[in-house]
C-alpha positions as CSV (number, residue, x, y, z in Angstrom):
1,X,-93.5,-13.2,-64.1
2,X,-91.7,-10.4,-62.8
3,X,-87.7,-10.1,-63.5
4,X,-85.6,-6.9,-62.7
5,X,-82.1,-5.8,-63.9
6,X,-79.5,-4.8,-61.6
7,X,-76.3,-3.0,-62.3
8,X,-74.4,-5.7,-60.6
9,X,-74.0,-9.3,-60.2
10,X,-76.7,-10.8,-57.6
11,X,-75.8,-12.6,-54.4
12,X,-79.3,-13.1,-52.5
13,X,-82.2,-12.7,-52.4
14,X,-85.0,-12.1,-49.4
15,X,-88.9,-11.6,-49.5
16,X,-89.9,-9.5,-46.6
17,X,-92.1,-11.2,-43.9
18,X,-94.5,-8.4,-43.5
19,X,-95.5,-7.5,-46.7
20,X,-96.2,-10.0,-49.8
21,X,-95.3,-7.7,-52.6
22,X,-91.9,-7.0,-51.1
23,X,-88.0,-8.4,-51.3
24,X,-84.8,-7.2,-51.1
25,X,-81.7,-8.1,-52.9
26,X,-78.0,-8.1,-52.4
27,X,-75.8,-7.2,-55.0
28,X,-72.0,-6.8,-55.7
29,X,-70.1,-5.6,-58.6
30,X,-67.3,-7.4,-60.6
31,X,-68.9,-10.9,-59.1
32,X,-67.9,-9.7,-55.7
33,X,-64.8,-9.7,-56.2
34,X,-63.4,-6.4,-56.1
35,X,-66.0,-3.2,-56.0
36,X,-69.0,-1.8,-54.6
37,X,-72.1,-3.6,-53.8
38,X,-75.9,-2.3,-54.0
39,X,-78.9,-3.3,-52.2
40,X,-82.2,-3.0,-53.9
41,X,-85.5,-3.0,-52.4
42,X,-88.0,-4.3,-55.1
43,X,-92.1,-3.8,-54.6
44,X,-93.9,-6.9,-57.1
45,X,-96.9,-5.1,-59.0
46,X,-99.8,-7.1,-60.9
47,X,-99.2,-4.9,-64.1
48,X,-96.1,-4.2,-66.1
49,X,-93.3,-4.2,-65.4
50,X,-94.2,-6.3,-62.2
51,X,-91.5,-5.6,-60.2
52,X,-90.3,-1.6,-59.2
53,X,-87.7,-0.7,-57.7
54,X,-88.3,1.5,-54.1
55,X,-85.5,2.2,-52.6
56,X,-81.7,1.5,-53.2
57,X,-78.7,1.7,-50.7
58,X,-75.0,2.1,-52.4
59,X,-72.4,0.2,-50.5
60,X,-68.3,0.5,-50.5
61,X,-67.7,-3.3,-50.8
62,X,-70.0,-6.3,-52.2
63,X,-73.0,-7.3,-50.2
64,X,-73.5,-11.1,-50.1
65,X,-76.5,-11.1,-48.2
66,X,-79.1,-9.6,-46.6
67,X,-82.1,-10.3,-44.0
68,X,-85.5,-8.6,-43.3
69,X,-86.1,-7.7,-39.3
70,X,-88.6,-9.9,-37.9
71,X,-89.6,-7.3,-35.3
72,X,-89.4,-3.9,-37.7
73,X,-91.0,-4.1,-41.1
74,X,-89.1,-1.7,-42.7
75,X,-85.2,-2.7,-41.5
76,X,-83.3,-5.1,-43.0
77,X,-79.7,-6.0,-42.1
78,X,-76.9,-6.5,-45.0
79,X,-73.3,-8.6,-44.7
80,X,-70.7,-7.2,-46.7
81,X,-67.5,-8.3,-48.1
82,X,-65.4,-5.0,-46.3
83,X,-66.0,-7.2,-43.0
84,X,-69.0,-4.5,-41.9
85,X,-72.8,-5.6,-40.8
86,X,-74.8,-2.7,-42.1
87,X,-78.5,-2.1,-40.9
88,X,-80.7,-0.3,-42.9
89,X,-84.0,1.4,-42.5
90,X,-85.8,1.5,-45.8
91,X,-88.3,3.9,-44.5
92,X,-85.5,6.4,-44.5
93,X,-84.0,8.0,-47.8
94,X,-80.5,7.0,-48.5
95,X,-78.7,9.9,-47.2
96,X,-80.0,9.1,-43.6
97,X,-78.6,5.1,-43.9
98,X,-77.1,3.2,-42.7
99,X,-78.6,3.8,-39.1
100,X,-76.4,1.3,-38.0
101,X,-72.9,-0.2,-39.2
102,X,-70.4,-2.9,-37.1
103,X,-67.0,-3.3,-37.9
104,X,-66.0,-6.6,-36.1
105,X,-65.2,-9.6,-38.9
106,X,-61.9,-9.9,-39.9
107,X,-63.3,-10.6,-43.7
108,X,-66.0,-10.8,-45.7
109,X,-69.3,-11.7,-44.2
110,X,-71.2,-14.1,-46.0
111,X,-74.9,-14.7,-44.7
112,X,-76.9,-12.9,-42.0
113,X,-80.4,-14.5,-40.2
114,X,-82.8,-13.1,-38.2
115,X,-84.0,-14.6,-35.1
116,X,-87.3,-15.5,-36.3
117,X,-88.9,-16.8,-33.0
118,X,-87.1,-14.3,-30.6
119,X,-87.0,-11.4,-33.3
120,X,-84.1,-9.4,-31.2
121,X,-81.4,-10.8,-32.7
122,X,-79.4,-11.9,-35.5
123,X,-76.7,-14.3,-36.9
124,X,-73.5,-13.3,-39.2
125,X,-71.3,-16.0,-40.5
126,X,-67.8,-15.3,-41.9
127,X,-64.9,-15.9,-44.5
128,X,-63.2,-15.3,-40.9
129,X,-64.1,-19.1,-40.0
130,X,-66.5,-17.6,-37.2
131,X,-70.1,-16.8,-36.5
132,X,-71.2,-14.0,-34.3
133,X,-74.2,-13.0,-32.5
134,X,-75.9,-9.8,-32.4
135,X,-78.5,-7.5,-31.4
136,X,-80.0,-4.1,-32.7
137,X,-79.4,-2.6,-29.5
138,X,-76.1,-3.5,-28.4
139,X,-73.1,-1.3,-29.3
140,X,-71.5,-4.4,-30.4
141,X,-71.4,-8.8,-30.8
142,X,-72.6,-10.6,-28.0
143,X,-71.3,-13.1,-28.3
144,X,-68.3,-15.1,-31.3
145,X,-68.8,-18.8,-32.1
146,X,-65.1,-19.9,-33.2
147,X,-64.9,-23.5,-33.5
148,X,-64.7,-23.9,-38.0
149,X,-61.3,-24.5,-39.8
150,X,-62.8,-22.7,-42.5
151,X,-65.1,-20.2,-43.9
152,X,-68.3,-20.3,-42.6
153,X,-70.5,-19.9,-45.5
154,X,-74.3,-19.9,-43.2
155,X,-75.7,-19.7,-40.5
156,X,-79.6,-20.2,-39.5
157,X,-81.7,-20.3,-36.2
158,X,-83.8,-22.8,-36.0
159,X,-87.5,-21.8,-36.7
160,X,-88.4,-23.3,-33.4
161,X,-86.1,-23.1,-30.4
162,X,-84.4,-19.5,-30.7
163,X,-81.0,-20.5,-28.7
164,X,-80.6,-22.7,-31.7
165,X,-78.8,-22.4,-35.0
166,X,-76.5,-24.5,-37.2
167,X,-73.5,-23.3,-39.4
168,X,-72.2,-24.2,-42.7
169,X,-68.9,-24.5,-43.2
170,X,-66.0,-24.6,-46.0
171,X,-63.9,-27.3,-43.3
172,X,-66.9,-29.9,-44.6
173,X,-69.2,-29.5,-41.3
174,X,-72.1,-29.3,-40.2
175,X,-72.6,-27.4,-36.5
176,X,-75.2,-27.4,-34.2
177,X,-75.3,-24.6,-31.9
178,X,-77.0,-23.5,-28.8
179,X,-76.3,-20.0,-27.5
180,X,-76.4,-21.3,-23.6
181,X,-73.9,-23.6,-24.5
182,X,-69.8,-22.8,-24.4
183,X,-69.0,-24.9,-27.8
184,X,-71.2,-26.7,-30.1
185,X,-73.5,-29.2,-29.7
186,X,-73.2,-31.1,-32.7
187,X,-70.2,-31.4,-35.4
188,X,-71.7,-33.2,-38.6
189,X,-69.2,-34.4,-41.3
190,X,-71.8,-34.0,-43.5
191,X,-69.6,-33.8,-47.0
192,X,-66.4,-34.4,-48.2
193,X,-66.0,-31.4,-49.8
194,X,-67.2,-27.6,-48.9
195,X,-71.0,-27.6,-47.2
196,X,-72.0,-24.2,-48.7
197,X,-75.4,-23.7,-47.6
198,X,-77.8,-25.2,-44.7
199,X,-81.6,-24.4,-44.1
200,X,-84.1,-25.9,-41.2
201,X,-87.2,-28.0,-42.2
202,X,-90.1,-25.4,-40.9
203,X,-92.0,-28.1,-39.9
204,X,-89.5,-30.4,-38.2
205,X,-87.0,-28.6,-35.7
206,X,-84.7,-31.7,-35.6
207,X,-84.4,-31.7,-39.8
208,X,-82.2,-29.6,-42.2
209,X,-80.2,-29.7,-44.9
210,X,-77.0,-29.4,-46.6
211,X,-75.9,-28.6,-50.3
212,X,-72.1,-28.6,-51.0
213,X,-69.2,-28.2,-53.6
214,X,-70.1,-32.2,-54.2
215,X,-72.5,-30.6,-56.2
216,X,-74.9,-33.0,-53.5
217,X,-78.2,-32.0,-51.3
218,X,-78.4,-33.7,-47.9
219,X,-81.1,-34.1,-45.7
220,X,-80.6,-34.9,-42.4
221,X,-81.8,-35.6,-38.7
222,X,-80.2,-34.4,-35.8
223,X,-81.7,-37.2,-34.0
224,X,-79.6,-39.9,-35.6
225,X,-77.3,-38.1,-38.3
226,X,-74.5,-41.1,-38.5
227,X,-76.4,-41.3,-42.3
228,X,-78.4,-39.0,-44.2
229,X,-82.2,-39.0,-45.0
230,X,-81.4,-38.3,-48.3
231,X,-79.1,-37.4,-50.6
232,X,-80.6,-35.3,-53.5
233,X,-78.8,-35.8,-57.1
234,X,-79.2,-33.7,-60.1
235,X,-76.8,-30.4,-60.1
236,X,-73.7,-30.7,-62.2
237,X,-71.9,-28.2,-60.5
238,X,-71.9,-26.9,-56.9
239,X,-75.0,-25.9,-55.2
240,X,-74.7,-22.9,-53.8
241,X,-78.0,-22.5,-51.4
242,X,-80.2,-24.7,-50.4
243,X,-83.9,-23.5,-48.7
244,X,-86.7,-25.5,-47.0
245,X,-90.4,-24.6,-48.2
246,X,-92.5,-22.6,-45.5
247,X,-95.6,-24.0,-46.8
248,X,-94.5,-27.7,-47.7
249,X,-92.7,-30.1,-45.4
250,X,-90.8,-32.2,-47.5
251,X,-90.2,-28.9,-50.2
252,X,-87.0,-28.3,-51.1
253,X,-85.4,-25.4,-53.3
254,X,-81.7,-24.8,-54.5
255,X,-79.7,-23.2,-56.8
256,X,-76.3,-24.1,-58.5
257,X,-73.6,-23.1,-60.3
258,X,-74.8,-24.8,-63.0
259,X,-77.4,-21.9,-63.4
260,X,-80.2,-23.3,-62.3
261,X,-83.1,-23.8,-59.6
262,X,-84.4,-27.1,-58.7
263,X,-87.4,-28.3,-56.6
264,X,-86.9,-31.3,-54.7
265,X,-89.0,-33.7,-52.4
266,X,-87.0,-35.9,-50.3
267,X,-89.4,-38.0,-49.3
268,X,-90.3,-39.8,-52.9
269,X,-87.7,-41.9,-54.8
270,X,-87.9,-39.3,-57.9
271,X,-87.0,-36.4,-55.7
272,X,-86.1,-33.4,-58.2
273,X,-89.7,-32.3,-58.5
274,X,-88.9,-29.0,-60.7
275,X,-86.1,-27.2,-62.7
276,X,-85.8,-23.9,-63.7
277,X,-83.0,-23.3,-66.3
278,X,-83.7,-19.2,-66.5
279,X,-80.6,-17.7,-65.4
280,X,-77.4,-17.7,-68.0
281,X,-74.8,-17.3,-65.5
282,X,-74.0,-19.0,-61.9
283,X,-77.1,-19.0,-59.9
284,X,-76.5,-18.0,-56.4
285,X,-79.5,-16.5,-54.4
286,X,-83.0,-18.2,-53.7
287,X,-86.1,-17.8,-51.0
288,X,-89.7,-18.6,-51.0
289,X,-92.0,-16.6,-49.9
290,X,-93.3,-17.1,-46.3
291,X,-96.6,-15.1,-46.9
292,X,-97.5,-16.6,-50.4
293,X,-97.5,-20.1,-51.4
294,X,-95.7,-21.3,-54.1
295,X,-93.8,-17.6,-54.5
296,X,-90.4,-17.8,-55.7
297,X,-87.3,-15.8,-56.2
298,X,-83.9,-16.3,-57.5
299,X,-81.0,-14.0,-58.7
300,X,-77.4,-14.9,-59.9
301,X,-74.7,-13.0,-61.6
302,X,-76.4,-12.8,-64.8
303,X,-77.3,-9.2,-62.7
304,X,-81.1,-10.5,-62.9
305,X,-83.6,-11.5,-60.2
306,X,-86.7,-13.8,-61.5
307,X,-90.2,-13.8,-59.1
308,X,-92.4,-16.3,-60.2
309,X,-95.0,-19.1,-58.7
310,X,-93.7,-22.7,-58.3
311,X,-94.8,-24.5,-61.8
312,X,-94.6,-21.6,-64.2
313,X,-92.1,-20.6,-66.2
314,X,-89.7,-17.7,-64.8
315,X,-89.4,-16.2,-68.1
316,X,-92.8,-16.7,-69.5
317,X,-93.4,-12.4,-68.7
């Protein structure tokens, strides 16, 4: 399977949901701590090398995350650790891009999502404890969702309802949002330690999950969340994103400081279902593909990015 090298330690990882053989990756030097980040558009090939590199963009500060349009197939949106929300389009060479840059967080930004049902707007969340809403053609947020103690690690829409999204937060919860609203609509104390990631079931609009510093996956539903539906064992050190299958209900995929990625189905007793132990430093970036079942991707800051289909091995090349 396909695996690339970038000059810099990798934060996520996206495949585009217009083409199959595309995916774009976030990247930040000195593990994001201090430096310049880099965001690499990659095109998949079915000879060697298997993966090529298109376009890159060169960025001031790290980029932690990026997000494919849902509405333009060749812009993508990136969050960056100088506070900034860059768009880019990848149509255009470097020189012309960004084609559009806001300055609004008071710190890093940590995650961006597209609307995927509305596809006019997107999500931020930030090391600033808030989350802010956007669209391509306003001049600036429309709207700030303060309510965290903490970072704010994620945030999603909901693949369904597109006033809906939930947030992921360093204070240990678990938000519900709904744009109409003035506050939240739902606080989940869903760990007792930092909820780093959440993702929406695609197939059920009132189930999502949660993986945290407790080095734990939960699974809940919105419906009745006093418990969890399940509570996924099997990473021995934090999981840093968790991400629901587009193809499979009860599919889950993470990835952990522990340097790995593990498939999970919550619904059966055994529920680790897969592990992949390719990557020799944290693992922190993972998606499936939407357009091609069983297509996986992963990077971490051993500066590589693996694309390979759910039961083979990453590094079997």
């Amino acid at each position: 399977m396909p695996v690339f090298k970038a000059p810099f330690n990798g934060y996520s990882v996206k495949f585009s949901p217009f083409y199959e053989s595309r995916l774009a990756v976030a990247t930040a030097q000195n593990f994001g701590i201090l430096g310049n980040g880099k965001i690499h558009v990659l095109e998949l090939s079915p000879g060697p090398p298997g993966v090529t590199e298109s376009v890159s963009f060169d960025t001031a500060d790290a980029v932690y995350d990026v997000s494919w349009s849902e509405s333009h197939d060749s812009v993508l949106v990136a969050a960056v650790g100088d506070g900034s929300v860059k768009i880019y389009d990848t149509a255009l060479p470097p020189p012309s891009n960004p084609i559009r840059s806001f300055q609004e967080h008071a710190r890093e930004v940590h995650s961006v999502d597209y609307n995927p049902t509305r596809r006019d707007s997107f999500l931020t969340a930030s090391w600033d404890d808030t989350v802010k809403l956007w669209a391509m053609d306003r001049p600036a947020s429309i709207r700030t969702f303060k309510e965290h103690a903490y970072c704010v690690y994620q945030a999603v829409w909901n693949p369904k309802h597109g006033d809906v999204f939930a947030s992921a937060s360093g204070d240990c919860t678990l938000r519900i949002w709904d744009v109409r609203e003035p506050g939240s609509t739902m606080i989940i104390p869903g760990h007792d330690f930092e909820i780093l990631s959440c993702d929406w079931n695609k197939y059920d609009d009132c189930v999502l999950a949660t993986s945290s510093v407790d080095k734990t996956i939960k699974v809940w539903d919105v419906r009745s969340y006093r418990a969890p539906l399940a509570v996924l064992h099997g990473h021995g050190y934090a999981v840093r994103k968790v991400k629901f299958s587009p193809h499979r209900r009860s599919l889950i995929a993470s990835c952990s400081y522990d340097m790995s990625v593990c498939l999970w189905d919550y619904m059966v007793e055994d529920a680790l279902v897969g592990r992949y132990d390719h990557h020799t430093e944290f693992a922190v970036g993972i998606d499936m593909s939407v357009l091609v079942e069983g297509l996986m991707a992963s990077t971490g800051w051993d500066e590589l990015v693996y694309v390979w289909q759910q039961g083979m091995d990453p590094r079997a090349i």
